[in-house]
N, C-alpha and C positions, 0 to 999 in steps of 0.2 A: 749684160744682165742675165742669170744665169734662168734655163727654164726651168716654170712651175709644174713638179711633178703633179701628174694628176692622180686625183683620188683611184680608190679602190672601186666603189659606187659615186655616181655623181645622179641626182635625183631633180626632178623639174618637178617643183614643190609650188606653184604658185605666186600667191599673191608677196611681196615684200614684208618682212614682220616688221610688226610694230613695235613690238619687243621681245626681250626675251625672257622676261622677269616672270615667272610661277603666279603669283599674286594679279599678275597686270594682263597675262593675256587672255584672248577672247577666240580668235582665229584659229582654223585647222591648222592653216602653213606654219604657225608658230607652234603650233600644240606636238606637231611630229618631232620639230627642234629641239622644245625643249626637253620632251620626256627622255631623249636620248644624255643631255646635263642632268639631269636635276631627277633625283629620286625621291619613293616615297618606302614608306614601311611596306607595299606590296608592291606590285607590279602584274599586266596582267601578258598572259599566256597567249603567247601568239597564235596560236591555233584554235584554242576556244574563248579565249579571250578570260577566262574565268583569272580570280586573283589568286596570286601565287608567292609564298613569301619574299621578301628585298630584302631589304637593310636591315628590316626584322624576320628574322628563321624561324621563330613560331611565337605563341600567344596564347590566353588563357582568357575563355570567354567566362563571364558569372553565369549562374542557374537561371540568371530572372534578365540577361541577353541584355544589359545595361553598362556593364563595367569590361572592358579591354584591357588586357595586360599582357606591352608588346613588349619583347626583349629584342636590343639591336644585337646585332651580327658582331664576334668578338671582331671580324677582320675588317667591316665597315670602316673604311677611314675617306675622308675628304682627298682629292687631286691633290692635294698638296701636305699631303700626310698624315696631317693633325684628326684624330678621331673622330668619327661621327658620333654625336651623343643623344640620350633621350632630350639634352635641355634644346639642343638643334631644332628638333618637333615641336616644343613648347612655342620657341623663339619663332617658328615659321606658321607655324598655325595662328597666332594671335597676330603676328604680325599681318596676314592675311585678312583676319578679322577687324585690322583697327580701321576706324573707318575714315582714318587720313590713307591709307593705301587707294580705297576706293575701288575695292578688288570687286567688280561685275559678278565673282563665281565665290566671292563671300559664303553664303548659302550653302553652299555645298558642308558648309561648317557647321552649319545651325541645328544638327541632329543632337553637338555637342553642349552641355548641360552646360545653360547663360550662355553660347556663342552668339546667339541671335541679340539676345539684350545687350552684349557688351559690341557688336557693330552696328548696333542703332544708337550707340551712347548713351544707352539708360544705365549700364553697368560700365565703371568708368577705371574698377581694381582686376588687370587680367588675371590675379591668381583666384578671382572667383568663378572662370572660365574653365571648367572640369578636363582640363590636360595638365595633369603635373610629372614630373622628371622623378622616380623614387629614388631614382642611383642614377648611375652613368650610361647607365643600362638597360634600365626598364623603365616604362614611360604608363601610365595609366590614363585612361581615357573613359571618361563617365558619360554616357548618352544620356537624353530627355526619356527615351525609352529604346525597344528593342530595335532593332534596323537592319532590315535583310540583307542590305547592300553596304553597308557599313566596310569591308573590307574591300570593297569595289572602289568605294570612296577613296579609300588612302593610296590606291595608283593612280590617283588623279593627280592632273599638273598642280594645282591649288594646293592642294594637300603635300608634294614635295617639297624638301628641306631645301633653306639654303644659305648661303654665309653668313653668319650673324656680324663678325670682325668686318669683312668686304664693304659689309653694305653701309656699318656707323662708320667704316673709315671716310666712305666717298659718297655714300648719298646716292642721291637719283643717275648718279653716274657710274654706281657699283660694277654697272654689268661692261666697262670697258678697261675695267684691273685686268693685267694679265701679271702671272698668270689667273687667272679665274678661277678659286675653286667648284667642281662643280662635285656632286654626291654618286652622278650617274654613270652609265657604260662608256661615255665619252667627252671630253675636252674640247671648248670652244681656241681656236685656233689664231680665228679672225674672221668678222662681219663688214663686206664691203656693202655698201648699199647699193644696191640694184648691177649687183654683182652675183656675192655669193655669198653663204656660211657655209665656214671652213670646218668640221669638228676632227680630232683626232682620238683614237681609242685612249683610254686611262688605263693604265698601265697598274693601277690601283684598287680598279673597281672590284669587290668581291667575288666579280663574274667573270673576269679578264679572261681568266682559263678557256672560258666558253664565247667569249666576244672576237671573232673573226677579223672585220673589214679593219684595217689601220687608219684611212682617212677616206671622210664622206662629205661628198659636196652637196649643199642645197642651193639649185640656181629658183631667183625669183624672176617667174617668165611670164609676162601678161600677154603675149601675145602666141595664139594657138600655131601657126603657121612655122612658128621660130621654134617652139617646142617640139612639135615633132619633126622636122629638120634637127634638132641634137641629139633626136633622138635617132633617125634612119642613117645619121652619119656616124652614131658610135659618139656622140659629143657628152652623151646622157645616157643612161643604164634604163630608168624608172620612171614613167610619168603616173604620175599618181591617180588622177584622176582624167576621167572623160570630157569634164571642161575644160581640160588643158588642150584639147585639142581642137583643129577643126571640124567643126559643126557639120559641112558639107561634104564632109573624108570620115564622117563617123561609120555611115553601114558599110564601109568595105573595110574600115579600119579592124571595127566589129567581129570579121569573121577569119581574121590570122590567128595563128597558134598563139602568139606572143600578146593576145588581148583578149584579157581574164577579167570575167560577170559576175555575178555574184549578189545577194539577197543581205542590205544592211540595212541598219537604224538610223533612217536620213526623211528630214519632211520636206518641200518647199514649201513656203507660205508667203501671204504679205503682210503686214500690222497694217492695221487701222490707228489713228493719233486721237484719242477720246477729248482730249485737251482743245481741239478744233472743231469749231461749226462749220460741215453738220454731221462730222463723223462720232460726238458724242448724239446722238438718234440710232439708237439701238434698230429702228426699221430702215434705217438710211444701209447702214451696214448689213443689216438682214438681204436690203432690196439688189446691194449690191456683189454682195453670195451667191444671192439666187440665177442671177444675169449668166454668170460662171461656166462654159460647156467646158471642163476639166479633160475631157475623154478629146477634146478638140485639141487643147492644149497638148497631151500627150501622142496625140497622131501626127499632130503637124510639125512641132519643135521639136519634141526630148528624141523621138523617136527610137532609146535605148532599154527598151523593156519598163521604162516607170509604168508605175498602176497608178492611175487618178483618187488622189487622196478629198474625202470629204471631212475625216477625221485626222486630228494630229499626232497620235500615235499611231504608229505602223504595224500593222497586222504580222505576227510571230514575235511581239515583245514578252517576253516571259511570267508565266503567270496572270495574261492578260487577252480580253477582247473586247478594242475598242466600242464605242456604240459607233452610230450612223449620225452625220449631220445633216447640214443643208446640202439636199440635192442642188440641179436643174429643172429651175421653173419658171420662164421669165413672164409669165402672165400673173403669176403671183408678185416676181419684183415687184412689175410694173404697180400693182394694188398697192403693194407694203411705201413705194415713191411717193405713189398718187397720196395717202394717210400723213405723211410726214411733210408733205407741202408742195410737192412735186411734179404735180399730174404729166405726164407723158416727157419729163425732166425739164418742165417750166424753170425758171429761175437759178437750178441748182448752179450752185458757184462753182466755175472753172478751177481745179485742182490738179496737184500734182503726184504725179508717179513717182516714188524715189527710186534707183537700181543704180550699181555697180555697172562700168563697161568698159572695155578698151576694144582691140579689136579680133572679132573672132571668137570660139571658143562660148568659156561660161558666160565672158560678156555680151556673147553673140545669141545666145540665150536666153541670158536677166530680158536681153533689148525684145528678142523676138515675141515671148512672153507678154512684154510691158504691151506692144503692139498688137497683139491678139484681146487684149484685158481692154485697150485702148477702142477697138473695134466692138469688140462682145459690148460695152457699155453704150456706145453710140448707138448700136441697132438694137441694141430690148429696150433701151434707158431712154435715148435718148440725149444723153448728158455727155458731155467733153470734158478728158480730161489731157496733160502735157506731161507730157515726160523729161523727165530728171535725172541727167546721166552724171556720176561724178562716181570719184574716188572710192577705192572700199574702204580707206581711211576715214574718209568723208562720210562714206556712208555710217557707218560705225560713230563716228563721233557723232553726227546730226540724230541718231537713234539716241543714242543718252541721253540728246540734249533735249530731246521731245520735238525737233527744229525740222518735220517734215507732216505731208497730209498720210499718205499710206505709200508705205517702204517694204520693198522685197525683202524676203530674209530667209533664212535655213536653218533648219537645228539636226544634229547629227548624234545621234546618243552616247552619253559618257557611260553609259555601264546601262547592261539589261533590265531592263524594269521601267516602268510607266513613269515613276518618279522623274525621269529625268527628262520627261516631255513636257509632264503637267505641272511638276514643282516649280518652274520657272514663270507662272503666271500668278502665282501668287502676290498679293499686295504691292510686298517688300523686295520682292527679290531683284537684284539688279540689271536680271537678264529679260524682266518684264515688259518694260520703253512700251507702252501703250498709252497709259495714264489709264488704265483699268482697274480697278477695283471692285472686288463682291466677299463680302463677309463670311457667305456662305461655303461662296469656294474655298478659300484661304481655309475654313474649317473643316470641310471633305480632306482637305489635301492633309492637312494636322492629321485627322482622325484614322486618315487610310495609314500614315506612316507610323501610328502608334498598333494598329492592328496586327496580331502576331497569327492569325486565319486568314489564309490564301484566300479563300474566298470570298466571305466580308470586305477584305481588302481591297480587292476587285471590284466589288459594288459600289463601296466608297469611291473609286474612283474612275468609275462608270458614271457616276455620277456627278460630279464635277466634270469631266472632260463633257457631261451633253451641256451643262451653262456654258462652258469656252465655245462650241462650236455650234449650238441649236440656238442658246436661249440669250446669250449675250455678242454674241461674235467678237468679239475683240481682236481677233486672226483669221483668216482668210486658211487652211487650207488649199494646197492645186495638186500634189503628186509628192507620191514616194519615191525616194530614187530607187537607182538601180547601180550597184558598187562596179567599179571597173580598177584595171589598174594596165599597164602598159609595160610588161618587161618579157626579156624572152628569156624560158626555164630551162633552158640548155647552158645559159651564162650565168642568171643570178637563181640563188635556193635561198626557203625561208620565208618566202613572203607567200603566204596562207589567205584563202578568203574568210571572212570570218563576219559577224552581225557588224560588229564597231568599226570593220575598215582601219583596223590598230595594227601595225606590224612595226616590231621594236626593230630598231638599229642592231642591236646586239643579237637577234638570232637570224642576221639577215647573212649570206656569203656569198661565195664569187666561184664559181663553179668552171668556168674555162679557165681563169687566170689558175688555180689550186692543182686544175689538173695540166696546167702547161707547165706548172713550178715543179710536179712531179715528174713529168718526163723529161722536163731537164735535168734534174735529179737523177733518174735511171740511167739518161747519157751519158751524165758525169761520171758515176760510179762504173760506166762499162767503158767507159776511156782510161781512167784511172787506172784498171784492173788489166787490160787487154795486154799481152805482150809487146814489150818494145824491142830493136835492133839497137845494136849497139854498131 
């Protein structure tokens, strides 16, 4: 059996995807995957992360910041030749929207004019959904109103195109046609499970010229110890993140040339399940905030530069300053307990901690965490609660399904702006799993993203973010991360810190292999050239 050439870069990405479908996923590990398939009319800039044109080369905004007019790229064509077209964005975007997809990041659509109504099934004809196709070429897109981040939105995975034939040939099995068309800088090769994903460059993409690495491995690695063992043995180029690794090998990991820090848009929190008695007691949640020494949490476990979050968005989001929430007070808990039926954690029912774990690493974390939360409640509270280790799969589906008491979780910002913190707590939104509701938020959040004044805007949503974390608690708040990433810059170029923690496949290279290709080159040409005996 003849051997498997190795990739160019091979990457220690995490957790296993779930999938790789645009519409369907939720996850980092998959989000890095698929933006490298699957394109959108922007893309964004690896270095500032700002949106930069794709498949669409430029566009024509209206005077009154409502109406989009994108032209795609004459040489835009699909891996497998056939053109890319405006009806492609049509056919991907509503398809995103129907709400038999069941796309979690639906929302991200809802700026566009009836998107919201036509994936809530109130509007049931998609051409009354403000994307239509004028030609083959220009694609028009009506907002509800103006949207600052509107072009941000469209290099989002959600928002990328994708086979429209592929997917009515074969249905929920689309994604294992080979070949696969994909829109993006690279071709899906092959997906072993808890193996690897294979991608190889496209040969096609409008960027080729500029797209480097030939093939890129994504290994799914749960366990920190195996990670960076591929990684000190040269098995692996790239570990992504600081959860991939060991927990107890962090501060010396920390301070080598080849492990790069860096300031992103990353929260940890936990939900509350409002659905459950006695987590719908707005002072039960209060009491259990307040218990909270975050500054503990961050001394003892993260110990990688997190600052202790009492607010859910992270201080340097653009155009923004969060308010302040619930401190540390546990003599107040203990009152807001005693008020809800509590006194000194009389009766309160044994409950569960939801987290993610395997061993080591982020799960070594979620755990540590769970057991500091576990303790901090026992000694302010009084109260017992059990911990919940299972899958992230597990975890993920049990959050949809509303099927846990209060569950760990992370939100990591899809593009600059507070929107992408606080919009997700909204009513409807898929990404919400609390069972929360407040009329009033949902209408700050409305009213802040019709606001075309920074600063009005701001206050709008100053104000909604103090009901998510003073007046309702719905989320728990613990710390902001701190970005890291794991490769050495004397081999790989390209990979930039940046707010989003985004570094595209296509402006990623290989910098020892480029220059040893070169001096074999120069040798070749001085052997070639040199005199020979006859």
């Amino acid at each position: 059996m003849p051997h498997e050439k190795r990739a160019d870069l091979v990457i220690v990405n995490g957790a296993e995807p779930e999938s790789l479908d645009p519409a369907i996923i939720t996850g980092l590990s998959e989000m890095r995957i698929v933006s490298a398939l699957f394109e959108g009319l922007t893309r964004l800039n690896p270095k500032t992360v700002a949106p930069e044109p794709s498949l669409s080369d430029h566009w024509e905004i209206s005077p009154d910041g409502k109406i989009y007019t994108f032209h795609i790229r004459d040489n835009a064509v699909w891996s497998t030749g056939e053109p890319i077209t405006a009806d492609d964005f049509v056919y991907s975007w509503i398809r995103a929207l129907d709400p038999a997809t069941a796309s979690d990041y639906a929302g991200q659509l809802y700026y566009i004019k009836n998107a919201e109504d036509f994936n809530a099934g109130k509007i049931k004809d998609p051409n009354l959904v403000g994307v239509h196709a004028l030609d083959p070429h220009t694609l028009r897109v009506e907002l509800n109103h103006p949207t600052a981040f509107f072009l941000d939105l469209c290099a989002f995975q959600t928002l990328a195109i994708v086979p429209r034939k592929t997917i009515e040939k074969y249905g929920d099995r689309w994604l294992l046609a080979r070949p696969l068309p994909s829109s993006g800088a690279y071709e899906l090769v092959e997906w072993r499970l808890n193996d690897k994903v294979r991608l190889k460059k496209n040969p096609r993409y409008w960027d080729a010229a500029n797209t480097e690495l030939e093939l890129v491995d994504f290994l799914p690695v749960g366990t920190p110890n195996t990670a960076l063992s591929l990684y000190e043995t040269g098995a692996a180029d790239v570990v992504w993140d600081k959860d991939l690794l060991p927990t107890e090998q962090f501060d010396v990991i920390k301070t080598r040339p080849d492990s790069h820090t860096f300031t992103y848009l990353g929260t940890y929190f936990f939900r509350f399940n409002l659905d459950r008695k006695p987590f719908n007691d707005v002072r039960v949640r209060k009491a259990l905030t307040l218990a909270i020494d975050r500054d503990r949490l961050t001394r003892r476990v993260t110990k990688a530069g997190e600052l202790p979050a009492d607010h859910l968005t992270p201080d340097g989001t653009a155009n923004y300053h969060p308010p302040h929430g619930l401190g540390y007070d546990p003599q107040l808990a203990r009152k807001l307990l005693a008020e809800a039926g509590y006194p000194g954690g009389k009766n309160f029912p044994r409950f569960q901690y939801m987290f993610n774990a395997a061993a080591g690493g982020a799960a070594k974390i979620h755990e540590m965490i769970a057991v500091e939360l576990q303790q901090m409640w026992r000694e302010n509270l009084g109260i017992e609660m059990d911990l919940q280790q299972v899958e992230v799969k597990v975890l993920y589906a049990n959050q949809s399904r509303m099927d846990y008491d209060v569950s760990r979780s992370s939100w990591i910002g899809d593009y600059n702006d507070a929107n992408t913190f606080l919009g997700m707590f909204v009513s409807n939104d898929g990404n919400n799993r609390t069972g929360w509701t407040n009329e009033v938020y949902d209408n700050l959040i409305h009213e802040a993203n019709e606001e075309v004044d920074k600063h009005k805007r701001e206050q709008l949503f100053q104000q909604a973010e103090k009901i998510l974390v003073q007046d309702d608690v719905p989320i728990v708040p613990l710390y902001f991360y701190s970005g890291f990433n794991l490769f050495d810059p004397k081999k790989v170029d390209g990979i930039y810190p940046n707010i989003l923690d985004v570094h595209p496949l296509n402006a990623i290279r290989r910098i020892d292999r480029a220059e040893s290709a070169a001096e074999s080159e120069k040798n070749q040409s001085l052997l070639t050239s040199a005199p020979t005996k006859n």
